[in-house]
C-alpha positions as CSV (number, residue, x, y, z in Angstrom):
1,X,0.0,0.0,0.0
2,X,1.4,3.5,-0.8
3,X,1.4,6.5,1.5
4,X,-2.0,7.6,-0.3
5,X,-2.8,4.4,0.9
6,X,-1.5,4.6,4.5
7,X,-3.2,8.1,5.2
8,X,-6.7,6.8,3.7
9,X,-6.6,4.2,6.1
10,X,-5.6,6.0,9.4
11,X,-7.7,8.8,8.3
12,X,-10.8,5.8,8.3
13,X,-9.5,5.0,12.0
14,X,-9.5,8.4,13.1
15,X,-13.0,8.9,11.9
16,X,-14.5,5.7,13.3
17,X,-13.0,6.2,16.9
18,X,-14.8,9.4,16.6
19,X,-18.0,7.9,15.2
20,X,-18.3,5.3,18.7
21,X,-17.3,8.5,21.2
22,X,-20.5,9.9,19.4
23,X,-22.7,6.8,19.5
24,X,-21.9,6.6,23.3
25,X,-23.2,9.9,23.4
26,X,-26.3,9.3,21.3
27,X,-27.0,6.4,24.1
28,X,-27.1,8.5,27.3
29,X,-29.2,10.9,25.6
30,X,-31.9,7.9,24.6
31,X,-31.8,6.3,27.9
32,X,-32.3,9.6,29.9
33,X,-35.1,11.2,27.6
34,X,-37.6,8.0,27.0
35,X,-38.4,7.6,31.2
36,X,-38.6,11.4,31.0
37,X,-41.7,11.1,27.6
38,X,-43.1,8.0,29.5
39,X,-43.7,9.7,32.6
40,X,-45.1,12.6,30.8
41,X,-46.8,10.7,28.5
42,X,-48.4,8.7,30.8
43,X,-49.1,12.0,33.1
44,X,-51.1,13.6,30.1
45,X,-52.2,10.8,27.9
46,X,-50.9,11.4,24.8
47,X,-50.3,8.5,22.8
48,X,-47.7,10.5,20.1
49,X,-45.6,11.4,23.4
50,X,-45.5,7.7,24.4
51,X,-45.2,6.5,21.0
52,X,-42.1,8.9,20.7
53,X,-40.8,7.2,23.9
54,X,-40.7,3.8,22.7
55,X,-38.8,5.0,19.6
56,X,-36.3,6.4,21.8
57,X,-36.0,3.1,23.7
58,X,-35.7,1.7,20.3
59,X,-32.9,4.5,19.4
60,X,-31.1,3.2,22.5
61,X,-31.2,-0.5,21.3
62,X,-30.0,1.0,17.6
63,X,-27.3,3.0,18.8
64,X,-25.8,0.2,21.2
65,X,-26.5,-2.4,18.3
66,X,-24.8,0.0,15.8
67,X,-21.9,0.7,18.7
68,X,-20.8,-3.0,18.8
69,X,-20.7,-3.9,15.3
70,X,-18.2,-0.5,14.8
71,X,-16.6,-1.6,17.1
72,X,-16.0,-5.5,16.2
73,X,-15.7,-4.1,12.8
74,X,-12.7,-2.6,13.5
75,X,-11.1,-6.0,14.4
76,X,-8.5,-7.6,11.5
77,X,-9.2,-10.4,9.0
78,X,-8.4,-14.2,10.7
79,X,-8.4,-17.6,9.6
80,X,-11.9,-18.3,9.8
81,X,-13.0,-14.5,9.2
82,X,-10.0,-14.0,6.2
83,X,-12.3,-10.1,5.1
84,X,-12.6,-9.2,8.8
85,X,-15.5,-8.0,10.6
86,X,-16.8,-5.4,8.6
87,X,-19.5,-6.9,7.7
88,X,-21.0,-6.9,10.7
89,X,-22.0,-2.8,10.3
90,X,-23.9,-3.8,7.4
91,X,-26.1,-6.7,8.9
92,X,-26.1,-4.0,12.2
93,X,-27.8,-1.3,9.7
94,X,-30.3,-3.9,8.5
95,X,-31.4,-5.2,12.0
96,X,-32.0,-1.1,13.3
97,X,-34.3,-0.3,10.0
98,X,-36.5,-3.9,10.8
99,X,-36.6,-2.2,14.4
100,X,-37.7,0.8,13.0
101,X,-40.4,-1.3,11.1
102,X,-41.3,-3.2,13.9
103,X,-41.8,0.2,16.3
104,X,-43.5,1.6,13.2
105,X,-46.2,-1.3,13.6
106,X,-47.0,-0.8,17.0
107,X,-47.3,3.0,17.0
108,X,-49.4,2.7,14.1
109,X,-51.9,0.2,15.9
110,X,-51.8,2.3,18.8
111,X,-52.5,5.5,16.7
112,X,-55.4,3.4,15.2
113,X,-57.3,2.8,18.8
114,X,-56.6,6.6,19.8
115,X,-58.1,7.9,16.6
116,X,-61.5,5.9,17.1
117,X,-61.6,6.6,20.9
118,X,-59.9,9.8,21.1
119,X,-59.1,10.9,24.8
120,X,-57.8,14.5,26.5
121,X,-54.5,15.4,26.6
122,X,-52.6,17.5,29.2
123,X,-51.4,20.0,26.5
124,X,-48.7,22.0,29.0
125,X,-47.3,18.6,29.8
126,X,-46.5,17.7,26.0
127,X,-45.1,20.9,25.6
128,X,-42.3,20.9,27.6
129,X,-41.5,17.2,27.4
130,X,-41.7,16.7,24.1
131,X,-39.5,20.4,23.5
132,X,-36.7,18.4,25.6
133,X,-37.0,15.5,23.5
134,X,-36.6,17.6,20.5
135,X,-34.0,18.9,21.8
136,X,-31.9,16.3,23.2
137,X,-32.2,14.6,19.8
138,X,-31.9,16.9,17.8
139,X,-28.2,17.4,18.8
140,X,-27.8,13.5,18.6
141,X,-28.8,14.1,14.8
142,X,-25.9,16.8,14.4
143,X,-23.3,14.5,16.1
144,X,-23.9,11.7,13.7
145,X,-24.5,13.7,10.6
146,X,-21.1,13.4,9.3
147,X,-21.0,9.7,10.1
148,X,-24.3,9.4,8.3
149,X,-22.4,10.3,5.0
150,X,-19.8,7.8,4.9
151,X,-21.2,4.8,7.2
152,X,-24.4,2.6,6.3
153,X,-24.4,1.7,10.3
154,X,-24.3,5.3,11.5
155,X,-26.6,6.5,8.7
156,X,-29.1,3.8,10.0
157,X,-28.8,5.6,13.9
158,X,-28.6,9.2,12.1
159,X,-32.1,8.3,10.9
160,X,-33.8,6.8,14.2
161,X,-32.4,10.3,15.5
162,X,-33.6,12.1,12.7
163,X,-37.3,10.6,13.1
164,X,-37.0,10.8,17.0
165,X,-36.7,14.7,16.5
166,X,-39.3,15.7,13.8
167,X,-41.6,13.6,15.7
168,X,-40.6,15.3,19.3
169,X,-41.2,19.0,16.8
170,X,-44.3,17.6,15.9
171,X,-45.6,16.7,19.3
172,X,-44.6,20.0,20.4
173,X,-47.0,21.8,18.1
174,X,-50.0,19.8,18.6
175,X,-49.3,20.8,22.6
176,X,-50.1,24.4,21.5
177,X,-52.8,23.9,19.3
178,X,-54.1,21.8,22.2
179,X,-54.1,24.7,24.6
180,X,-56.5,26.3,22.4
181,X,-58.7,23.4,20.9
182,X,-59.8,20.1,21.8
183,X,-58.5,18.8,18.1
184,X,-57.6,15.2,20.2
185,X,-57.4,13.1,16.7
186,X,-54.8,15.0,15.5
187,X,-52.2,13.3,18.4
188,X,-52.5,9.4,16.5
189,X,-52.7,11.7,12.7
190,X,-49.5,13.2,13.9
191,X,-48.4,9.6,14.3
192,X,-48.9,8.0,11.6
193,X,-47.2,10.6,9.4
194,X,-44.2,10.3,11.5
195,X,-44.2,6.4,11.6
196,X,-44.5,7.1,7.2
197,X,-41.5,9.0,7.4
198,X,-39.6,6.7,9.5
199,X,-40.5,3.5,7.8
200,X,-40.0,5.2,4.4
201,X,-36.2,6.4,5.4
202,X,-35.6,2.6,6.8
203,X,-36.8,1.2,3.9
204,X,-33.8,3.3,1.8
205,X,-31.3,1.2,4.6
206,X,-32.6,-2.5,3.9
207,X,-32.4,-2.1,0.0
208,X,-28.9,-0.9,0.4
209,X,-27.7,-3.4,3.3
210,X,-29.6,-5.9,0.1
211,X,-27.4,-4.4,-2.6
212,X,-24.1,-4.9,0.1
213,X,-25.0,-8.1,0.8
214,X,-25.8,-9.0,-3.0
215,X,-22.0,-8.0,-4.1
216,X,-23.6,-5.5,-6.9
217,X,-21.3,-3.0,-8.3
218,X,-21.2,-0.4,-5.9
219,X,-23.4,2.6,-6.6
220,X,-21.6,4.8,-8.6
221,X,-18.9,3.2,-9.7
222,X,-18.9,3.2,-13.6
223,X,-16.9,-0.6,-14.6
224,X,-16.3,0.9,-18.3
225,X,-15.0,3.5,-17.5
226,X,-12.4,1.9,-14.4
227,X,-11.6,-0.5,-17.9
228,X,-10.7,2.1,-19.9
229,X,-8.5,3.6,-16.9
230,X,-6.3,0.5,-16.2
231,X,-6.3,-0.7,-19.9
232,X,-4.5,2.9,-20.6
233,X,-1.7,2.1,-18.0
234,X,0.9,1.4,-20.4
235,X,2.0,-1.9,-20.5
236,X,-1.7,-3.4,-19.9
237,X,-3.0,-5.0,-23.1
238,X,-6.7,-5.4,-21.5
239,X,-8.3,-6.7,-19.1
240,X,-11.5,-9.2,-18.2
241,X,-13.2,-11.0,-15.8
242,X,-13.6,-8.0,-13.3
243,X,-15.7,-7.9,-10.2
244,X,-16.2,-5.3,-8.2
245,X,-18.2,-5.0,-4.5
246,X,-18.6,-3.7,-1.2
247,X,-16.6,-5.4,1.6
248,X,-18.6,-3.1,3.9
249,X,-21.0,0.4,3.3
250,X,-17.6,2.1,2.8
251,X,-15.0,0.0,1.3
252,X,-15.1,-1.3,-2.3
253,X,-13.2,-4.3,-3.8
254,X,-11.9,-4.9,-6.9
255,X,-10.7,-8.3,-8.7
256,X,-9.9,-8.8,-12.2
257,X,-8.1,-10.7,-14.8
258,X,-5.1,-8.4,-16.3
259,X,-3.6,-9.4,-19.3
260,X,0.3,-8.4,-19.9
261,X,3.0,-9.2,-22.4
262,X,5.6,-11.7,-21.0
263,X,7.8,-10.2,-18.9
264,X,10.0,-10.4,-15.9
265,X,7.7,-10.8,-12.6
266,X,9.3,-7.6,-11.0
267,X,7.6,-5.5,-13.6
268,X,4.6,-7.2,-13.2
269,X,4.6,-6.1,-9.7
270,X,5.6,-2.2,-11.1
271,X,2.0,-2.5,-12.6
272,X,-0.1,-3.9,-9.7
273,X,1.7,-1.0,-7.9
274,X,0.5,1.6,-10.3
275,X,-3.1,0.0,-11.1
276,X,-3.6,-0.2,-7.3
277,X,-2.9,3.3,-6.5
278,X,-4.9,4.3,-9.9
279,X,-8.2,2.5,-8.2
280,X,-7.6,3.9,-5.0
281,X,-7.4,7.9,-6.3
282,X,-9.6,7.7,-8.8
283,X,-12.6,5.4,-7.2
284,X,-12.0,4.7,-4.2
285,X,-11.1,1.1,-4.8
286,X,-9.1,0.0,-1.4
287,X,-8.6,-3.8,-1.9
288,X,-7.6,-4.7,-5.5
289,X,-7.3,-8.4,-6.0
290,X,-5.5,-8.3,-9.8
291,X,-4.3,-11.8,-11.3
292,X,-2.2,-11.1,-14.0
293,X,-1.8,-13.4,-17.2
294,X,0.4,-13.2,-20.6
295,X,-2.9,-14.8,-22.8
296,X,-6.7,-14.5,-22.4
297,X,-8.8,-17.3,-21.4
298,X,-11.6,-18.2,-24.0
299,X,-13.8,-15.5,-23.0
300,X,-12.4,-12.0,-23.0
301,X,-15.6,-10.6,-22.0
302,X,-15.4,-7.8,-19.3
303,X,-17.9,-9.5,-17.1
304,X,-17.1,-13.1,-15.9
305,X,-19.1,-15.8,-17.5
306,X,-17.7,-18.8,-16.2
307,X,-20.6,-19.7,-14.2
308,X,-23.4,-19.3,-16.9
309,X,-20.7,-21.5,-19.0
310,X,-20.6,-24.3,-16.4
311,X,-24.2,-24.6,-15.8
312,X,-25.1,-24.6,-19.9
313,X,-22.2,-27.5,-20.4
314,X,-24.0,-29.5,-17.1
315,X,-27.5,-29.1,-18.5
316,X,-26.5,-29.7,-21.6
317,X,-24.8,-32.9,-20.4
318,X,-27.7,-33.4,-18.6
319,X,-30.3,-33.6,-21.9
């Protein structure tokens, strides 16, 4: 690995450690505000502060979830685990969107028995709790916003905190309208658009924790255009075969079949130098597997079709 290289990847470090002294943060805050909204749910009998409650308890479950898988993520590759633990962020993003789902479900069948038996609220009470639960996670949003750019995991906690606080907003107003009328439907209505939201933003996670876990090209990445970059490098005749995929929401892989005129193997290794650090400044590529050959197989297709081959040959041996 070059010194590009070697900075990209303490850089990474630098910004998880700081991602998990956030998350620790995020946790305090949704185990100190949810036995607040309870109690003044409970105290005033609205259903959208309670209902904002439980999502906090469920933010609390999300951001230690998220916590540990950063965390074990950071371990290196071993025998039995020879990628490392990476992973384990993506299948932590998926498991905090079904949460959100599953707390999504509830509020929503709750919401449905308050909007045909609509009860009082204590509108003074909502106020003020659900301002501090606004506001409490409203800077839990700000401290994971940058993570939320780079890290499917963090992004997946960003928007449990991001729900958390436009719900808290919304219970808010309806605390003043309810000082001045008795509009008692609108506290499940209130609900259900937030629970829309939520579901709606962890639906966006689970398709892209299924695209992860699928090995599909990466989103953005352009594979014509990362062939026309190697197959300029001079000395590369072309290459085939390539696959490229995400080892985790932030690291992309690359392996491909290289094809070079016959040479001495300490040029070879000039050119996986210069094609690796090509993939890593240009896309963003930080694992490059390159196998480099003096002929092409059969198939010089850029996409590998060994597999479709196989099966035709067996089901053709097979009729």
């Amino acid at each position: 690995m070059g010194l590009n290289g070697v900075s990209a990847a303490a850089d990474a470090h630098h910004r998880e450690a700081s991602w998990g002294r956030r998350l620790l943060i995020t946790m305090a805050l949704n185990l100190i505000i949810p036995i607040i909204q309870i109690v003044g749910g409970v105290i005033s009998g609205s259903m959208a502060l309670i209902s904002d409650a439980l999502h906090n308890l469920s933010d609390f479950t999300s951001a230690l979830i998220s916590y540990l898988a950063l965390r074990m993520g950071r371990r290196g590759p071993t025998f039995s685990q020879t990628f490392g633990y990476k992973r384990l962020e993506v299948f932590a993003a998926a498991l905090n969107a079904i949460l959100l789902c599953g707390v999504g479900i509830f509020i929503f069948v709750e919401s449905a028995k308050r909007f045909l038996h609509p009860q009082p609220v204590t509108s003074t009470i909502v106020i003020w709790v659900a301002l501090v639960g606004f506001v409490a996670n409203l800077a839990s949003t700000v401290l994971l916003h940058a993570g939320a750019q780079e890290n499917l995991n963090i992004r997946g906690v960003f928007l449990h905190m991001l729900s958390d606080a436009l719900m808290s907003l919304a219970v808010f107003f309806l605390g003043i309208v309810w000082l001045f009328k008795p509009w008692y439907r609108l506290d499940p209505i209130a609900s259900w658009v937030i629970m829309a939201i939520i579901i709606y933003g962890a639906w966006k996670i689970l398709r892209d924790t299924f695209v992860i876990l699928m090995n599909a090209t990466p989103s953005g990445i352009d594979l014509t255009a990362i062939q026309r970059e190697i197959e300029a490098v001079e000395g590369i005749t072309a290459i085939h075969h390539l696959h490229i995929w995400n080892m985790s929401a932030e690291e992309i892989a690359l392996a491909a079949h290289v094809i070079v005129p016959d040479q001495m193997l300490s040029k070879v290794d000039e050119l996986a130098v210069e094609v690796s650090e090509l993939l890593l400044c240009r896309f963003n590529i930080v694992h490059p597997v390159l196998q480099f050959e003096t002929k092409a197989y059969e198939s010089k297709e850029l996409l590998c079709t060994y597999y479709n081959k196989k099966r035709k040959g067996r089901d053709e041996h097979d009729h």
